[in-house]
C-alpha positions as CSV (number, residue, x, y, z in Angstrom):
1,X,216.7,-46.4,186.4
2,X,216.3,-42.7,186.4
3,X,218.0,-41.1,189.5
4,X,215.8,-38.4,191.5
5,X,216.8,-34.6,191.3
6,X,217.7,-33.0,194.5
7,X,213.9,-32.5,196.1
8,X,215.2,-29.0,197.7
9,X,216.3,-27.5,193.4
10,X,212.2,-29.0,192.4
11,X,211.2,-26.9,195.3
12,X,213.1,-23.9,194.9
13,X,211.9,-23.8,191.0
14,X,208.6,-24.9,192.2
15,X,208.3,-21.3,194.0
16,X,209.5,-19.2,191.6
17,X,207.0,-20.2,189.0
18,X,204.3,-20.4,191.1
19,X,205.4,-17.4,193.3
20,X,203.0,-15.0,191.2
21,X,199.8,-17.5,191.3
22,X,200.4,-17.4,194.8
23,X,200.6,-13.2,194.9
24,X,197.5,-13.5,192.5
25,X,195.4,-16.0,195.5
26,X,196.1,-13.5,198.2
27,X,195.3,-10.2,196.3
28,X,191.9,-11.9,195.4
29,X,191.8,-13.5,198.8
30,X,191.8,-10.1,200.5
31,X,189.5,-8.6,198.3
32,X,187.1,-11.0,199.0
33,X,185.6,-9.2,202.2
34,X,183.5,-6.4,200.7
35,X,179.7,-6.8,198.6
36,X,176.4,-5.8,199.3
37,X,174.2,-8.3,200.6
38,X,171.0,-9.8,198.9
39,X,167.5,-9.9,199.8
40,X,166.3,-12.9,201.7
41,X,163.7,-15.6,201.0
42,X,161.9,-18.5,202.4
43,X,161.5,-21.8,201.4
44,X,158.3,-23.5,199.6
45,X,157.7,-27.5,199.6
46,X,157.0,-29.6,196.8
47,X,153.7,-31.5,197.3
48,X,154.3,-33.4,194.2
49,X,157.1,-35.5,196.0
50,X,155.4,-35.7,199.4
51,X,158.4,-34.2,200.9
52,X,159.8,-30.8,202.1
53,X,162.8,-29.1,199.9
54,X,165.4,-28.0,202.0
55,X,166.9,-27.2,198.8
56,X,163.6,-25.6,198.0
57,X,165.6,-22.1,200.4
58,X,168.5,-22.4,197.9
59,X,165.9,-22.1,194.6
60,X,164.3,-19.3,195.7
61,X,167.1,-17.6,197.3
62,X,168.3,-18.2,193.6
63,X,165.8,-16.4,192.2
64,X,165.7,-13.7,194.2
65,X,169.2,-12.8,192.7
66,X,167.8,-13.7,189.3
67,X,165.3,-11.0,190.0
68,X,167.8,-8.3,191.0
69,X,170.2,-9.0,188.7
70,X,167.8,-8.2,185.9
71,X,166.9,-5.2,187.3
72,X,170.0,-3.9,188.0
73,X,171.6,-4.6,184.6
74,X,171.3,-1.5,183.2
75,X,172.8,0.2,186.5
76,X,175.7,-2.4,186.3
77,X,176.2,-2.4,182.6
78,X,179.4,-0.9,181.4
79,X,178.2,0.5,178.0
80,X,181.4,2.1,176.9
81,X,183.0,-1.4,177.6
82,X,185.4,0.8,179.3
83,X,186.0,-1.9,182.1
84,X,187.3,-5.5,181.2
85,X,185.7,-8.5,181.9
86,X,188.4,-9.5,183.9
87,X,188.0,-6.5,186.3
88,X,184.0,-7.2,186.3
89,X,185.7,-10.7,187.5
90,X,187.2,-9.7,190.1
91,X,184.5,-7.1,191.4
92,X,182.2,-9.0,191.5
93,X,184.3,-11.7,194.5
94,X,182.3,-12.9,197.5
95,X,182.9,-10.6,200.4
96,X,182.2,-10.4,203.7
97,X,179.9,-7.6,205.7
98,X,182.3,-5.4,208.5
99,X,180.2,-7.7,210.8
100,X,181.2,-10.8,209.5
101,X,178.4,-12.4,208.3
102,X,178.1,-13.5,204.5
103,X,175.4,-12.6,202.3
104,X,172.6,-14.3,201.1
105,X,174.0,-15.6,198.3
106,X,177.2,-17.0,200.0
107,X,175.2,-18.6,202.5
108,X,174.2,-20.4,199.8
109,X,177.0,-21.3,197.9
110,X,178.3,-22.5,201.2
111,X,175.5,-24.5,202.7
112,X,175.6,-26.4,199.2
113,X,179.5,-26.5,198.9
114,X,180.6,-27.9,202.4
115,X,178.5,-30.5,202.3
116,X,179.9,-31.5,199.2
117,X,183.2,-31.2,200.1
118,X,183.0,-33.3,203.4
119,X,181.2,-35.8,201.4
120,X,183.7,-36.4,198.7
121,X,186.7,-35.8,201.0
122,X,185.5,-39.2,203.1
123,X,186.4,-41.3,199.9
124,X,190.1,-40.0,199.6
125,X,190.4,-40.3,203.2
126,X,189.4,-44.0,203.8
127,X,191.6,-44.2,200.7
128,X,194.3,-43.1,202.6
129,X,193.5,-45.5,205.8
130,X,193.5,-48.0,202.9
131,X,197.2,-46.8,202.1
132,X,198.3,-47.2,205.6
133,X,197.6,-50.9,206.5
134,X,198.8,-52.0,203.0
135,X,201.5,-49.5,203.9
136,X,201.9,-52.1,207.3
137,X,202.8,-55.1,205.4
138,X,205.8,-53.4,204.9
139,X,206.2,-53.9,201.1
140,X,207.2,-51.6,198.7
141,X,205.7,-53.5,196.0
142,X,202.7,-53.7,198.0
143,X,202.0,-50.3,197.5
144,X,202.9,-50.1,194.0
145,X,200.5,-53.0,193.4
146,X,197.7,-50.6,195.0
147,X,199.0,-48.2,193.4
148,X,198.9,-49.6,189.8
149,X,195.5,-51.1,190.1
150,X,193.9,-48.3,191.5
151,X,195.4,-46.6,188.4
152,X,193.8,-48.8,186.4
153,X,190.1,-49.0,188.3
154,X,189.4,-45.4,188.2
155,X,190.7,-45.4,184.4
156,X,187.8,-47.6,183.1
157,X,185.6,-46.1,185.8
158,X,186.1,-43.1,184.7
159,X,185.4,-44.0,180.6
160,X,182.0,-44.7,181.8
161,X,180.8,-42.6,184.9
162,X,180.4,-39.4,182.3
163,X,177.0,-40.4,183.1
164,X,176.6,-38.9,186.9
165,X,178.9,-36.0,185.3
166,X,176.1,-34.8,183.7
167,X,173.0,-36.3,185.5
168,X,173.5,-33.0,188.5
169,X,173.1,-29.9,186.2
170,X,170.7,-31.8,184.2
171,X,168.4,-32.8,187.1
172,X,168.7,-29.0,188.4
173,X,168.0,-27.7,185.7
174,X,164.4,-29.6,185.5
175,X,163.8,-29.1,189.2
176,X,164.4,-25.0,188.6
177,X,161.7,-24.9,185.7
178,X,159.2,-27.5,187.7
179,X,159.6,-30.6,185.4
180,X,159.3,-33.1,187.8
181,X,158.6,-35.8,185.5
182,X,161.4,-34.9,183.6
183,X,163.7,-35.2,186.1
184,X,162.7,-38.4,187.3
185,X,163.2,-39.5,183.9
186,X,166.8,-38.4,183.5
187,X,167.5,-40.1,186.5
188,X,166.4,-43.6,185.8
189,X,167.5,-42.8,182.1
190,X,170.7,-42.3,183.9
191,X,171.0,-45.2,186.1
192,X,170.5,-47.8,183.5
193,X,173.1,-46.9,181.2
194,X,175.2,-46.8,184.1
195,X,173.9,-50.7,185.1
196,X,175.5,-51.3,181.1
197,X,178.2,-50.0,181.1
198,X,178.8,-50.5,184.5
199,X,178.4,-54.4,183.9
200,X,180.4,-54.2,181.0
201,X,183.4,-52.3,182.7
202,X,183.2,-55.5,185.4
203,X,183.7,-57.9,183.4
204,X,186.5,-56.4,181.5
205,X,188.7,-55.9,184.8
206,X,187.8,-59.3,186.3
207,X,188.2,-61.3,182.8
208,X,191.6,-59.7,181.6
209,X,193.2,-58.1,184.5
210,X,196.8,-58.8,183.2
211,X,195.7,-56.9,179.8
212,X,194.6,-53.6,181.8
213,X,197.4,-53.3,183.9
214,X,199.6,-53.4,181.6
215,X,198.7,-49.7,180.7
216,X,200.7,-49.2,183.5
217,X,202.8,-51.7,184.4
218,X,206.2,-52.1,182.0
219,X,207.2,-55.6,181.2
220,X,209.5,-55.8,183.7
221,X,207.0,-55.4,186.2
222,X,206.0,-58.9,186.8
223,X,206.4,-58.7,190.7
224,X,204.5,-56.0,191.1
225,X,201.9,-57.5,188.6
226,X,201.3,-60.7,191.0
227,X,200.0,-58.1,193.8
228,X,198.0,-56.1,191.6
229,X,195.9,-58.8,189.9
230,X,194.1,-60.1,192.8
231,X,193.9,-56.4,194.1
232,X,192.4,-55.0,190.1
233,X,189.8,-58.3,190.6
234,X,188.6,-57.8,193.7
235,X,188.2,-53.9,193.3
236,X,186.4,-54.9,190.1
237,X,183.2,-56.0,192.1
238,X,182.6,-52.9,192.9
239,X,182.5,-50.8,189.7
240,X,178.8,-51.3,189.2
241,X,177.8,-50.1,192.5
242,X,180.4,-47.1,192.6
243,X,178.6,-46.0,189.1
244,X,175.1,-46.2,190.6
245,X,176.1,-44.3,193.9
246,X,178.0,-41.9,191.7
247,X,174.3,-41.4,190.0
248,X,172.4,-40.8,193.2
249,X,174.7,-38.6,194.6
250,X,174.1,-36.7,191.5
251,X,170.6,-36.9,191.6
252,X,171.0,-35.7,195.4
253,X,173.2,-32.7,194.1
254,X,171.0,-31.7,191.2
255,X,168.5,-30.9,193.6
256,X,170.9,-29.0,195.9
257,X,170.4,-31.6,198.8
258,X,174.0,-32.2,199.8
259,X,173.7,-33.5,203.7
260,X,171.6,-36.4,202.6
261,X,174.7,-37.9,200.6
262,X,177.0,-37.4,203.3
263,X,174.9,-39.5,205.6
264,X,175.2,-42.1,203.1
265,X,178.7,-41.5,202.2
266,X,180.1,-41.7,206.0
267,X,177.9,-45.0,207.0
268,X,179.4,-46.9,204.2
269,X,182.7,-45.8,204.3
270,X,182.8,-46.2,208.3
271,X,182.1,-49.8,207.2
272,X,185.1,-49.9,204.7
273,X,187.4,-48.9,207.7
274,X,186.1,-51.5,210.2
275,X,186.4,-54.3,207.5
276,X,190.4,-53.0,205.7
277,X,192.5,-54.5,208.5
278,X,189.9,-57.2,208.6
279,X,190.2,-57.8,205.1
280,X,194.0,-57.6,204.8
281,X,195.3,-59.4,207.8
282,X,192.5,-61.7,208.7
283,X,190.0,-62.7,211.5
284,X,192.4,-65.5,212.8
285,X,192.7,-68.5,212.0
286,X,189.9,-70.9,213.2
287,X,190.2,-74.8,215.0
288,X,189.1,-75.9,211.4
289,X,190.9,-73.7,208.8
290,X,192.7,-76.4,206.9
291,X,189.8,-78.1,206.2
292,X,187.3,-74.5,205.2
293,X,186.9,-73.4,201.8
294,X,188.8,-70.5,200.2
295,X,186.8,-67.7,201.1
296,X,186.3,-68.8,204.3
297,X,190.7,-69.5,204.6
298,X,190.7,-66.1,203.5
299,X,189.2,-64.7,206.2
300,X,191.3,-66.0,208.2
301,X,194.3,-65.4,207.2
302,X,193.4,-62.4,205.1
303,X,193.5,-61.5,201.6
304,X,197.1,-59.0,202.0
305,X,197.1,-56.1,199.8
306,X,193.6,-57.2,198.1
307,X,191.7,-57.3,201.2
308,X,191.7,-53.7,200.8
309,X,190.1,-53.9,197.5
310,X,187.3,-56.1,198.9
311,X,186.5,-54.1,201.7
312,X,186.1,-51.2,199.3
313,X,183.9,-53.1,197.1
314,X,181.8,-54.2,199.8
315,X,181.4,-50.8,201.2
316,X,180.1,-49.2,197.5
317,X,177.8,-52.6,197.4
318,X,175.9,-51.0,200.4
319,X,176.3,-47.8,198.9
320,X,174.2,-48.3,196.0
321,X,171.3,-50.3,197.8
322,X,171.3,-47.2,200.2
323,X,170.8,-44.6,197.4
324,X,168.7,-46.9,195.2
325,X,165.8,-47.2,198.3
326,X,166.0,-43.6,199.0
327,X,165.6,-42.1,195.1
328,X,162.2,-44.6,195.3
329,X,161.1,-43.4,198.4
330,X,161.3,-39.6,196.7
331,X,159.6,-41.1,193.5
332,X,162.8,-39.9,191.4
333,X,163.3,-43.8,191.0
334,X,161.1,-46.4,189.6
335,X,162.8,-50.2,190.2
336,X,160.9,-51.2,187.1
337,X,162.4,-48.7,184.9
338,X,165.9,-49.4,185.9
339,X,166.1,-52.5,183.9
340,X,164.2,-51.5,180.7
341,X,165.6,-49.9,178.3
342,X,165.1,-45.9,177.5
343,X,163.4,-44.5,174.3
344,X,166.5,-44.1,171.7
345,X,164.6,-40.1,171.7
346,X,165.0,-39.8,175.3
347,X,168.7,-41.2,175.1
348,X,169.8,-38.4,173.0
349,X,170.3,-35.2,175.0
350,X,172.2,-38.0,177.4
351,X,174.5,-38.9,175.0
352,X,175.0,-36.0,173.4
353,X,176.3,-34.5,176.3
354,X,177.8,-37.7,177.4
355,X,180.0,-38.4,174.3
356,X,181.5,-34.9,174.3
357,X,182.4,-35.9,178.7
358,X,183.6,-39.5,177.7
359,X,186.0,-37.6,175.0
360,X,187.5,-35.2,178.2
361,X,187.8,-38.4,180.1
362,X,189.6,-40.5,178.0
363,X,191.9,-37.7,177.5
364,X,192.2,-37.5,181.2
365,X,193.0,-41.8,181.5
366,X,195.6,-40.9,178.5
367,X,197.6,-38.0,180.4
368,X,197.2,-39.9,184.3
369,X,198.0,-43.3,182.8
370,X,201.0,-42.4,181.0
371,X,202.2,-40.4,184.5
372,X,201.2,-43.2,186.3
373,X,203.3,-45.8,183.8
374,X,206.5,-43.2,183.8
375,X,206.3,-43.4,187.7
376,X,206.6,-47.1,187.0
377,X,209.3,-47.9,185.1
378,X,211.7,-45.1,187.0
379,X,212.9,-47.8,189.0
380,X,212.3,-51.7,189.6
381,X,212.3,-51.9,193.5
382,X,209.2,-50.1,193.1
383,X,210.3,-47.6,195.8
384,X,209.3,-44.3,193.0
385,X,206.0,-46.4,192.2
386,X,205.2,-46.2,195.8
387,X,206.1,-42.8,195.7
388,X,204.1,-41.6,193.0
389,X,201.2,-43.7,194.6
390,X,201.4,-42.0,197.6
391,X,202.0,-38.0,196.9
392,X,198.9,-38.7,194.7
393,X,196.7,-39.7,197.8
394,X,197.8,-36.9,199.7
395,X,197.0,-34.7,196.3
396,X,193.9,-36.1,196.2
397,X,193.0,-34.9,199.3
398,X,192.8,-31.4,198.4
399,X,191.5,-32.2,194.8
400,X,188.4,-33.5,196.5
401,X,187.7,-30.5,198.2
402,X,187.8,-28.8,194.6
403,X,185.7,-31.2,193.6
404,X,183.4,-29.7,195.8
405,X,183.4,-26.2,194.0
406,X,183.1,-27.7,190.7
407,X,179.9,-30.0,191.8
408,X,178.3,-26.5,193.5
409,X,178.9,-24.6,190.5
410,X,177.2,-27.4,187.8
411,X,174.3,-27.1,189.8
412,X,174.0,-23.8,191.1
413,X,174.9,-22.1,188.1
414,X,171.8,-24.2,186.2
415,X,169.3,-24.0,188.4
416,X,169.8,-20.2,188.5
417,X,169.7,-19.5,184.8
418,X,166.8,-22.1,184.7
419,X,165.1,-19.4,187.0
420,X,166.0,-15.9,186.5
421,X,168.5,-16.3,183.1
422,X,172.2,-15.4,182.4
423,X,172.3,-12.4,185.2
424,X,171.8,-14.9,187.7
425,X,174.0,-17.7,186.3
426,X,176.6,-15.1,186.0
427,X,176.8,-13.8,189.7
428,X,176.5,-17.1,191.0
429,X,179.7,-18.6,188.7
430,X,181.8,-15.2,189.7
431,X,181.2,-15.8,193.7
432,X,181.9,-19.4,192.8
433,X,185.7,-18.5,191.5
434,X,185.9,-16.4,194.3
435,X,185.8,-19.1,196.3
436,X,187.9,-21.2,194.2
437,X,190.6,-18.9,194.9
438,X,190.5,-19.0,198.5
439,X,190.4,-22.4,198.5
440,X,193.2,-23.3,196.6
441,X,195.3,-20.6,198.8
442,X,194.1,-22.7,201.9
443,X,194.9,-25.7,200.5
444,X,198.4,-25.1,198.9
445,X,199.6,-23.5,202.1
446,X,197.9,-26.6,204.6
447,X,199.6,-29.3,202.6
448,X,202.8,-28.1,201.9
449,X,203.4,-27.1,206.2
450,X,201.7,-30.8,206.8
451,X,203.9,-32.5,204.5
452,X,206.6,-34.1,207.4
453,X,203.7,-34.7,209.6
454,X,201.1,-36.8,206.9
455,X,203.9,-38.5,204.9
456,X,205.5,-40.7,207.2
457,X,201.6,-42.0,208.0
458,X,201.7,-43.8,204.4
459,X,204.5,-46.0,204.8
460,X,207.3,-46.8,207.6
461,X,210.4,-47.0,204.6
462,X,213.2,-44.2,204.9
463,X,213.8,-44.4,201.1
464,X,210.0,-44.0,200.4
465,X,209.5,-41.0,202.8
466,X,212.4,-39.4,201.5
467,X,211.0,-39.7,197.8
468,X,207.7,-38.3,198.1
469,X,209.4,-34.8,199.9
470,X,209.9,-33.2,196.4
471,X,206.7,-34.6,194.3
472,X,204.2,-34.2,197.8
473,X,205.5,-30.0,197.7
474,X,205.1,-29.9,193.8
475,X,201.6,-31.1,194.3
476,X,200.8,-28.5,196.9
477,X,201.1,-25.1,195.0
478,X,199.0,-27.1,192.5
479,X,196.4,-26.1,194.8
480,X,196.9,-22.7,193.7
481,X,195.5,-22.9,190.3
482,X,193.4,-25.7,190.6
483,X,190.8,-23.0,192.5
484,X,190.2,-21.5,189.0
485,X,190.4,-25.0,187.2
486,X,187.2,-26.6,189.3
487,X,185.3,-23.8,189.8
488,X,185.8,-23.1,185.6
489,X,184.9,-26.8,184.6
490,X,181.8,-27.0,187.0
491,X,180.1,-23.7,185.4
492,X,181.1,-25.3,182.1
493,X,179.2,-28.2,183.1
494,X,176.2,-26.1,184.4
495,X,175.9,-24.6,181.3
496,X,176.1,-27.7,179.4
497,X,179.2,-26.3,177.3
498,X,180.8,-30.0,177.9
499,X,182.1,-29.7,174.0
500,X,184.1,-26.7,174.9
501,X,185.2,-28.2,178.0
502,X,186.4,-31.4,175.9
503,X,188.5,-29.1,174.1
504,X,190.2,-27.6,176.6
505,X,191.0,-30.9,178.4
506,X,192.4,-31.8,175.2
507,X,194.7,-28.9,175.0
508,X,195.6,-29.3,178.7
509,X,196.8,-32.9,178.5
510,X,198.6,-31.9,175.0
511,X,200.8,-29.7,177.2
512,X,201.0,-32.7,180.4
513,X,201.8,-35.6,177.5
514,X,204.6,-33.2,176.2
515,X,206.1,-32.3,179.2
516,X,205.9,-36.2,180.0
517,X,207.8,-37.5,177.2
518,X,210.4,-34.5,178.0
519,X,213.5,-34.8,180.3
520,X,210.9,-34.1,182.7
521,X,209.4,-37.3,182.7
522,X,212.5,-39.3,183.9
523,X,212.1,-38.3,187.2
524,X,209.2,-38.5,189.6
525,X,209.4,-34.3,190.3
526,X,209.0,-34.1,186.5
527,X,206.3,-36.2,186.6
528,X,204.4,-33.5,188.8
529,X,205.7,-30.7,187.0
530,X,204.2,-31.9,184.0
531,X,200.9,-32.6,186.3
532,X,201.1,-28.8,187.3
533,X,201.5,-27.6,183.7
534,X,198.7,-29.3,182.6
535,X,196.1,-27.8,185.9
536,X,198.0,-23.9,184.8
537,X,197.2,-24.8,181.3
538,X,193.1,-25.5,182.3
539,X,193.0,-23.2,184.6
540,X,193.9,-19.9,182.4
541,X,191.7,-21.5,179.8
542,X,188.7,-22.3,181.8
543,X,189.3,-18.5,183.4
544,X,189.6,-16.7,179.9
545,X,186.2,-18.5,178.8
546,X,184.3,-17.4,181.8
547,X,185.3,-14.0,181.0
548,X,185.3,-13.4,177.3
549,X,183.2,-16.6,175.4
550,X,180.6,-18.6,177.3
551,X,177.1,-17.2,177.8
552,X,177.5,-15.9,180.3
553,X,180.4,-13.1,179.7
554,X,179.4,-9.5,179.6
555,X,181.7,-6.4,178.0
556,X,182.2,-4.9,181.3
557,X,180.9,-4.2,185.0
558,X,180.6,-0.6,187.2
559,X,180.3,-1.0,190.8
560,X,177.3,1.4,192.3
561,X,177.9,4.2,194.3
């Protein structure tokens, strides 16, 4: 096996290349406290639905900048093209009032993005608590097991949940131009395909579970394997449900309703934390457990490892009922409709759209699979495995907080051209980066300080503490440009560019495979270094077509007087 590099050399090269990304953060970070404010607006309901829009305030408020964007442009317009785009960029950076009070506009952005961000942060989270009580059985391979299969789940997941990718920006952009219908049709347009190829995605994990993991698994990895096949069926169960969730928390999104989710969200993950050590290590065992069946000896005694897997599944079982009976009760879900088949004319604009997302993600599953395989073979006690398994969960952590950004600016930045055109879009996607920026500087600096306090909460063996020090700091000052990276792909996605964002993913993980198949690859800092070239890679890209290509670019910008 590959020995590890000295953690303390990856950390010290670590800084130096990401010393100026982090100089770049705090320049924009500071000038993020100084733009005029916007008009403010009320909020209208929608009789249609039979309910009051919350999100109704956010519309409006939307179009109010629409409004006076369009009639300021000739103010703000740069007709020498004197000034870059890059400096209209940065000009153009949420600020805050000498009072301290955000505008209009950021109040938006922010009642929309926290929301978000607490919602999709649970999931990593009861991840984590997932981590720790395998982490308690005290077995490296354990952990690699979880580690492997999760791998594998979220790589077929992620082949077909392009769906819910697209259903947000899709449904907002109906909801901004009053097509009600419409966007009750996307919905349930959207929701069966994802019952298909949700079912289909099912059956392929439960039938030939050996077959998928050994994407990731090398052939010498037949201990591991034996954990991981129980753990890769029982997670299975829930693929269908996570895809229809993943759908209605779209849906939710689309029509910039973001606390409705998190109610849903922190129920049924609550009830994934009550059942994991329930699940692993048992109930007890009962007066009469030689003579129970399986499932019921199971319970007992606990599933190990797997139980995690079935509590999960159980939780995203509730999940989907939950969403399913509130997307009827707003009439943006008809039960009938779920099961019959779309119009091949009304599938179109979905697949269109979809094909171009499934082509980003299977790049994605290439680049993270073949990280996740390296991290495998480095060495057989599976004590790098667990490693690799674990700096990713605290990674993902932050990652979900971008994730955040990126859903706020799919929708936010389609509803508002929807309503008041490319002005709006624009000014919405700049204060979006802004706050991408900020982010990642928060983020980078929180995880790397936290590091000896959350790493030793993952797993109670020296050697595996001591091997996530130098990957866990890599993955911090990822942070740094992963602010520009989510905030780039989610106005990508709300102005339904998703060719353009295919290519760029596929540039970025050319640059990740490379690195991977370098020296770099043979040791688990490599791994991450190749994981941050990729994220540097996406995120001047995504930047430079913000600025210079996509719609929404202008020549220059002139700050008033």
């Amino acid at each position: 096996s590959a020995p590890l590099l000295p953690s303390s050399l990856f950390i010290k090269i670590t800084m130096k290349l990401l010393l100026p990304l982090l100089l770049l953060s705090a320049a924009t970070t500071i000038h993020c406290f100084q733009v005029q404010p916007l008009r403010s607006v009320g909020c209208v309901s929608n009789p249609r639905f039979g309910l009051f829009h919350k999100a109704s305030s956010v519309t409006l408020s939307l179009h109010s900048v629409a409004n006076e964007s369009i009639q300021d442009d000739n103010d703000d317009y740069d007709v020498d093209g004197s000034i870059s785009s890059w400096s209209r960029l940065v000009s153009s950076l949420p600020r805050l009032s000498r009072n301290g009070s955000p505008d209009e506009l950021d109040t938006k952005i922010l009642s929309t993005c926290i929301p978000t961000m607490l919602n999709l942060m649970v999931v990593p989270i009861v991840n984590a608590v997932d981590t720790f009580y395998v982490g308690r059985l005290r077995s490296p391979l354990a952990l690699a097991a979880q580690s492997a299969a999760n791998q594998c789940f979220f790589t077929v997941y992620f082949l077909v949940a392009f769906l819910p990718t697209i259903t947000a920006p899709v449904v907002a952009r109906a909801i901004g131009e009053k097509k009600w219908d419409e966007a009750r049709d996307r919905v349930c347009e959207s929701m069966f395909l994802c019952n298909v190829l949700g079912g289909m995605g099912s059956l392929i994990l439960i039938a030939f579970p050996e077959k998928v993991l050994s994407m990731v698994l090398p052939k010498s990895g037949t201990s591991v394997m034996a954990f991981a096949v129980p753990y890769l069926r029982l997670r299975a169960f829930g693929m269908l449900p996570a895809l229809l969730s993943s759908c209605g928390f779209a849906a939710y999104n689309g029509m910039l309703n973001t606390v409705t989710p998190l109610k849903v969200t922190l129920t049924t993950n609550l009830i994934n934390m009550i059942l994991d050590p329930l699940f692993i290590f048992g109930i007890g065992r009962g007066a009469s457990a030689t003579q129970s069946s399986f499932i019921l000896s199971s319970l007992q005694n606990g599933f190990g490892a797997a139980g995690a897997a079935a509590a999960t599944s159980v939780s995203e079982i509730i999940s989907s009922c939950i969403y399913v009976k509130l997307l009827i009760r707003r009439k943006l879900v008809k039960l009938s409709r779920l099961l019959k088949p779309p119009s091949l004319k009304a599938l179109i604009p979905l697949i269109q759209g979809g094909l171009a997302i499934l082509l980003r993600q299977a790049t994605l599953n290439v680049a993270f699979v073949c990280a996740a395989r390296r991290a495998q073979s480095l060495d057989p006690s599976g004590v790098s495995a667990a490693a690799y398994g674990i700096t990713m969960q605290i990674y993902s952590l932050g990652v979900v907080a971008h994730l955040g950004i990126q859903a706020t600016a799919a929708s936010m930045v389609s509803s508002a051209r929807a309503m008041g055109g490319d002005n709006a879009g624009r000014e919405v996607a700049d204060r979006i980066f802004g706050y991408g920026c900020f982010l990642g500087l928060v983020l980078a600096v929180g995880q790397f300080f936290l590091l000896p306090t959350i790493t030793p909460l993952f797993s109670p063996l020296p050697e595996v503490i001591e091997a996530v020090k130098g990957p866990a700091a890599i993955s911090s000052f990822i942070h740094l440009v992963n602010g520009l990276v989510f905030a780039g792909e989610g106005t990508l996605l709300g102005l339904g560019a998703y060719k353009d964002l295919a290519v760029i993913t596929a540039m970025g993980v050319g640059c990740m495979v490379s690195c991977l198949l370098s020296p770099l690859g043979k040791s688990l800092n490599g791994i991450l270094l190749s994981l941050a070239a990729f994220n540097l890679f996406q995120g001047l890209a995504v930047t430079l077509h913000h600025v210079r290509f996509s719609p929404l670019r202008r020549r220059g910008f002139r700050g008033k007087s």
